[in-house]
C-alpha positions as CSV (number, residue, x, y, z in Angstrom):
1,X,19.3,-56.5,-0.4
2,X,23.0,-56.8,-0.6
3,X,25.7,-59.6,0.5
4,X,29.0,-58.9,1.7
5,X,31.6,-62.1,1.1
6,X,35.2,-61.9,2.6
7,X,37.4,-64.1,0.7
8,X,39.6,-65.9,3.8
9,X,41.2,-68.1,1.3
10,X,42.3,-67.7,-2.8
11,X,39.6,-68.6,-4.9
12,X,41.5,-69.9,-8.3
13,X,39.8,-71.0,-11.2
14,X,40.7,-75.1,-10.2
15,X,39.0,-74.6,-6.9
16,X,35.6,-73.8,-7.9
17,X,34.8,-70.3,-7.9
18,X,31.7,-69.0,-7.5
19,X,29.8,-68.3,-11.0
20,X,27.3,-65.9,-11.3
21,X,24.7,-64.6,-14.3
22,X,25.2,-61.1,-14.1
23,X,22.3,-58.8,-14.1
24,X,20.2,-62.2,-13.2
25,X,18.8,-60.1,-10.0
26,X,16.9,-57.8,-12.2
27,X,14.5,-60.9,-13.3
28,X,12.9,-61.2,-9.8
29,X,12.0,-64.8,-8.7
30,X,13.4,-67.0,-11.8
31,X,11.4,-70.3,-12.3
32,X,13.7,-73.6,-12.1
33,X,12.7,-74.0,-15.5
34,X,13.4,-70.6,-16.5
35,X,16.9,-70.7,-15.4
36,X,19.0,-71.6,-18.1
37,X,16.8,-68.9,-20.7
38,X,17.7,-66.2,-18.3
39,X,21.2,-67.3,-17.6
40,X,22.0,-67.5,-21.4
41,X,20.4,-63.7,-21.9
42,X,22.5,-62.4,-18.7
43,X,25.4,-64.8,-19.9
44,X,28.1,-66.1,-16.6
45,X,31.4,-64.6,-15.0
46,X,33.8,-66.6,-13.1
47,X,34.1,-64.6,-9.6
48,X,38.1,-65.8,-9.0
49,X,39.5,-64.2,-5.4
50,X,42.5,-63.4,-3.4
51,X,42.6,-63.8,0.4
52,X,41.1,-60.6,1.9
53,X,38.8,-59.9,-0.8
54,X,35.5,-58.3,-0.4
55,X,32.5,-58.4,-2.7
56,X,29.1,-56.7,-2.2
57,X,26.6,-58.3,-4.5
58,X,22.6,-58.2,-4.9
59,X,22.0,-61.4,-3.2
60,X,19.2,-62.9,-5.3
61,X,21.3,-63.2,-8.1
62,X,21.8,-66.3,-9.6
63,X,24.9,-68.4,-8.6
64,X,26.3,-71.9,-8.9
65,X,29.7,-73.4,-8.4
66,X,31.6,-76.4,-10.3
67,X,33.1,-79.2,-8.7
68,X,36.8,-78.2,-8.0
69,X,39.6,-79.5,-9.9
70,X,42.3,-78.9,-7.5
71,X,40.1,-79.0,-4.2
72,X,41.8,-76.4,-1.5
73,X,40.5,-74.5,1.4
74,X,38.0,-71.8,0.3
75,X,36.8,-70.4,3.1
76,X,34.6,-67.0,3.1
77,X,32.3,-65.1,5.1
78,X,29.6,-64.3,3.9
79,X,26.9,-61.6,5.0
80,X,23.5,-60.9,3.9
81,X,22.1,-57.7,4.9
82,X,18.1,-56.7,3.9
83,X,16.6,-53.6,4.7
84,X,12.9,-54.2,3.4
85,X,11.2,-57.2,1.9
86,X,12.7,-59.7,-0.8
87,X,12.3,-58.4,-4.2
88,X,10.4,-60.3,-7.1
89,X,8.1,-62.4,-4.9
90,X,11.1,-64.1,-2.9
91,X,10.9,-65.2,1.0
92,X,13.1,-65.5,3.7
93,X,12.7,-69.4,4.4
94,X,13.6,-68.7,8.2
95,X,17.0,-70.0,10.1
C-alpha cells in the first residue's frame, strides 16, 4: 500500500508539518500502547514541504502532527492506493 500527498500549500516547520517514525510500517499493526516503544526505536522526521511537492509513502506508517505555531493554509491531496490486503492485521474501516 502506498500514499501519494501533493503539497498545494508550503508546509514550514510553524505550520505543523506532518511527523512521521520512519521505518514504523515495518512493525505491522502497533498497539496504542506500543506506540511510543516503537516510535522511540524508529526515532521521528519532520516532513516540511513546498507547494507542488509529492510524497509517496507506505501508508500505515505512523504519523502525527503538532499544533501550528504560525497557523497558514496547508492544503494537500492526498491518495491512498492498495493493491492487496492491509499488511500486519490492519482493515479498511469502510468510507
Amino acid at each position: 500500500m502506498v500514499t501519494l500527498r501533493v503539497h498545494l500549500d508550503d508546509v514550514p516547520a510553524t505550520n505543523s508539518p506532518l511527523l512521521i517514525a520512519p521505518g514504523s510500517h515495518k512493525h505491522g499493526r502497533v498497539p496504542v500502547g506500543a506506540i511510543d516503544a516503537v516510535v522511540r526505536q524508529c526515532g521521528t522526521y519532520t516532513c516540511l514541504a513546498d507547494a507542488g511537492d509529492v510524497w509517496a509513502y507506505a501508508t500505515p506508517i505512523l504519523h502525527a502532527s503538532e499544533a501550528a505555531a504560525m497557523p497558514a493554509r496547508r492544503r494537500v491531496l492526498q491518495v491512498d492506493f492498495a493493491a492487496e490486503d492491509l499488511p500486519g492485521g490492519l482493515e479498511w474501516l469502510g468510507v
